[in-house]
C-alpha positions as CSV (number, residue, x, y, z in Angstrom):
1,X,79.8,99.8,75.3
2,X,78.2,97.2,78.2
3,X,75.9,95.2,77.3
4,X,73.8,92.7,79.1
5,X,70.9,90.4,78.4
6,X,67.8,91.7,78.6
7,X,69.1,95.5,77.5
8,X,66.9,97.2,75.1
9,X,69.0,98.6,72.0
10,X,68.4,99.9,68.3
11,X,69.7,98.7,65.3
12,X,71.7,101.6,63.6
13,X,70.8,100.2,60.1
14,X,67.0,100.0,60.2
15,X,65.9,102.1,63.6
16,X,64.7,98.2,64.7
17,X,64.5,98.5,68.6
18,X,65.3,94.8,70.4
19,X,66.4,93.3,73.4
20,X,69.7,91.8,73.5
21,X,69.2,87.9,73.4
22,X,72.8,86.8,73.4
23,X,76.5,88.4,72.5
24,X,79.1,86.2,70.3
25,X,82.4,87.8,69.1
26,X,81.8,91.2,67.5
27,X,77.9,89.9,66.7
28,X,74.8,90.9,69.0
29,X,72.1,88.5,69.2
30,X,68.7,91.1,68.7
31,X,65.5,89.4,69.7
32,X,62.6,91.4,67.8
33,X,59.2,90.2,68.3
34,X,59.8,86.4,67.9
35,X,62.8,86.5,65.7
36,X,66.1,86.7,66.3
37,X,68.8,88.0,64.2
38,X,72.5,88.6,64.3
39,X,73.2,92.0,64.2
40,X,77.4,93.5,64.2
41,X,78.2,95.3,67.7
42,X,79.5,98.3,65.8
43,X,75.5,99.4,64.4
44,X,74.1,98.3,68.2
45,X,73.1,101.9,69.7
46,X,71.9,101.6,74.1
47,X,68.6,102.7,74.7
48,X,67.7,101.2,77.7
49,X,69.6,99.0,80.7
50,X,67.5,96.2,81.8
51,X,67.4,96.1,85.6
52,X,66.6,92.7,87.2
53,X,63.8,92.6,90.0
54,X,64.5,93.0,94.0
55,X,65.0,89.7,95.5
56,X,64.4,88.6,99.0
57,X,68.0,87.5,98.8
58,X,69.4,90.9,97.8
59,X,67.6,92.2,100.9
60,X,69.2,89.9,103.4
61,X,72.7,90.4,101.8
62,X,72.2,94.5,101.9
63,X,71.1,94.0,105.6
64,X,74.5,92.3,105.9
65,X,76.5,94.7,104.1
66,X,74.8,97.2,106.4
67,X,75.6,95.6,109.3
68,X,78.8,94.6,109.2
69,X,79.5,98.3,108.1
70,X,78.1,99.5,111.2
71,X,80.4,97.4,113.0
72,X,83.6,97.8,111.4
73,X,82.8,101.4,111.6
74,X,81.9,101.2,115.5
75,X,85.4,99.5,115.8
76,X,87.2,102.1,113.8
77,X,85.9,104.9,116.1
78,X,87.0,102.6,119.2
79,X,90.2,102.4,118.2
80,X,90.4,106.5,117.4
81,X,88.8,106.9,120.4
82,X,91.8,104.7,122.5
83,X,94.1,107.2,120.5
84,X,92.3,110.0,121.6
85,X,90.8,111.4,118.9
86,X,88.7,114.3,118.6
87,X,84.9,113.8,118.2
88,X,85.1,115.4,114.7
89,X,88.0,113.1,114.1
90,X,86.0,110.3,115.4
91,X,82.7,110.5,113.8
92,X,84.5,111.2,110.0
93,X,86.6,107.8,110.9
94,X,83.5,106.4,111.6
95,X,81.4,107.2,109.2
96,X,83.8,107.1,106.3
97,X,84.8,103.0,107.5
98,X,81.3,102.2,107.9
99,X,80.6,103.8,103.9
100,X,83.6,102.4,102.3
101,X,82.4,98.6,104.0
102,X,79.0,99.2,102.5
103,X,79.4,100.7,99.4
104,X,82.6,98.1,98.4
105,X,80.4,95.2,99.6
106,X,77.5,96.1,97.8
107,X,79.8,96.9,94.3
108,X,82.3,93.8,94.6
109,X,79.1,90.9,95.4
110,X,75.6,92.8,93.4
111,X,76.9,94.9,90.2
112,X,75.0,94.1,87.4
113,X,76.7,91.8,84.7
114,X,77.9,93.7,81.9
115,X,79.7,92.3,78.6
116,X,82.0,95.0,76.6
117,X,80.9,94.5,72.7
């Protein structure tokens, strides 16, 4: 299982829903109410995935992504073009290249931080 600060889970031994505070070898930290308690990774059960806010920063560097997908894309339905491709063979190139930019950008530089317990 992933794990990351922040996630709500459940304590398998007492039904005690926390947020994970921290992760050490085989032990997750559990943070209920103001205490915090060791707890082993085998009784931890997922109940929720935190999800960090929006930044202005994530914006700009999606806009990026985006853009520099768009252009990769453009130049790979150029060079099909130049071959003299088909427009169904064109636009697939195209949009396919301009995808793969964005969504391996966006994977590779904003996936969440995860921690296997």
């Amino acid at each position: 299982m992933l794990l990351a600060i922040g996630d709500v889970v459940r304590d398998r031994q007492d039904d005690a829903l926390g947020t994970v505070a921290g992760m050490a070898s085989g032990v997750v930290l559990l943070r209920l109410n103001d205490a915090v308690r060791p707890v082993p990774s085998t009784n931890v059960e997922m109940v929720a995935r935190a999800v960090k806010p929006r930044t202005p920063t994530m914006d700009v560097a999606s806009l990026c992504f985006i853009a520099l997908g768009l252009i990769i894309g453009a130049l790979m339905g150029i060079a099909i073009a130049q071959l003299d491709g088909g427009t169904f063979l064109i636009a697939s190139v195209t949009f396919t290249s301009t995808m793969t930019v964005i969504s391996g950008l966006s994977s590779l530089f904003m996936r969440p931080r995860r921690i296997r317990v």
